[in-house]
N, C-alpha and C positions, 0 to 999 in steps of 0.2 A: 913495423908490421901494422900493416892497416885495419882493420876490426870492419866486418862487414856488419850490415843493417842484418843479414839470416843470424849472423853467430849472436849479435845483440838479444833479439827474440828466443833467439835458444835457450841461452839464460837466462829472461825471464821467464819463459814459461815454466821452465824448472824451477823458478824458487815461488813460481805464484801456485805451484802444484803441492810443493813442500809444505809451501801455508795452508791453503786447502786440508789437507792430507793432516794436519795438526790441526786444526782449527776441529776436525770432525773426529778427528778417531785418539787427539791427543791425553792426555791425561787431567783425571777431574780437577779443575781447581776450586771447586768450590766445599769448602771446608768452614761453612757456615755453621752459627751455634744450633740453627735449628733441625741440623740432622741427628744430634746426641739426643740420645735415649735416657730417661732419668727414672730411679725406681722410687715408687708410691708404696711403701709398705704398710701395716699395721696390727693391732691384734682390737678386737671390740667387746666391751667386756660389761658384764653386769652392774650398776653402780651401788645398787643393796647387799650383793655378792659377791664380788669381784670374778666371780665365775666368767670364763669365754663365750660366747654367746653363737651357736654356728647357726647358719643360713640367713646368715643377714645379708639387704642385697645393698650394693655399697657399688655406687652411681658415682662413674667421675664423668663431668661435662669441662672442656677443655675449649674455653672462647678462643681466643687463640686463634689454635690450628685449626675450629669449627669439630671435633665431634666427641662423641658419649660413646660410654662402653659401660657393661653392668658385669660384675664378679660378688663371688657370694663367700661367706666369711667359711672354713673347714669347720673341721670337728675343735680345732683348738682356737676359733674364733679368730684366725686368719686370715689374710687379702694381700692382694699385691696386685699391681699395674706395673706396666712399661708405658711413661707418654713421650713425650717431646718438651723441650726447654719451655718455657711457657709464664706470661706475667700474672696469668689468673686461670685459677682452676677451681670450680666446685667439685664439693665430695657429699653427695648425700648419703644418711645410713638409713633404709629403714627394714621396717619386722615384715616379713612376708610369710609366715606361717603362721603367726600369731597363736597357735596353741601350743606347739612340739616346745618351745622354751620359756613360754610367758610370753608375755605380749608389752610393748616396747614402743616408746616414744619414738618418730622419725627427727635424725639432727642432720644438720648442716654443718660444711665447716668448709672457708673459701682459704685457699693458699694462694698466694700471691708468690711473687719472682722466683716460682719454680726452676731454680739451677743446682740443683743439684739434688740427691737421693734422700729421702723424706722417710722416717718411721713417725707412726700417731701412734697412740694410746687411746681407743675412744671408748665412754665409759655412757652407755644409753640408761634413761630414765625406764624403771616398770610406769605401765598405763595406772 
């Protein structure tokens, strides 16, 4: 049986179509670390008092992936984030009411090789 040059083309077409056809609609492989989500939790708490301290505004800047997002502490002196894997992250705390609970030193605090889920404890100075 001889194989013509049309049946030859026949089947490439169909397997360069096949590719195609995977290439664009086939399954993600990319299963890099930086599509996990990691959580940032904490509670921030008076350091004369130990009391919670609520409406504190509590700044994460994430070099990295390039951005900042601001969340403010509950009534029980609570925060939480969701970021991305990450080698460095600031977390600033600082008092934005400065009457309703005292008034309250601004802190820093840099986490480095952010992999995996993170609770603080932060404990702000009275002014």
């Amino acid at each position: 049986m001889k194989l013509k040059l049309r049946d030859i083309a026949k089947g490439l077409s169909l397997t360069s179509m096949m590719f195609v056809f995977q290439a664009c609609y086939g399954t993600n492989q990319d299963y890099s670390q930086d599509n996990i989500d990691v959580l940032i939790k904490g509670t921030v708490l008076s350091d004369t008092t130990n009391n919670p301290i609520k409406q504190i505004k509590v700044r994460l800047t994430d070099y990295d992936n390039g951005y900042e997002t601001d969340e403010y502490t509950n009534e029980n002196g609570e925060f939480s984030f969701y970021t991305s894997l990450s080698d460095s992250i600031k977390i600033n705390f600082s008092d934005i009411d400065s009457t309703e609970n005292g008034e309250y030193l601004s802190k820093d605090t840099i986490l480095t090789n952010v992999h995996s889920s993170i609770t603080l404890d932060i404990s702000l100075e009275n002014k």
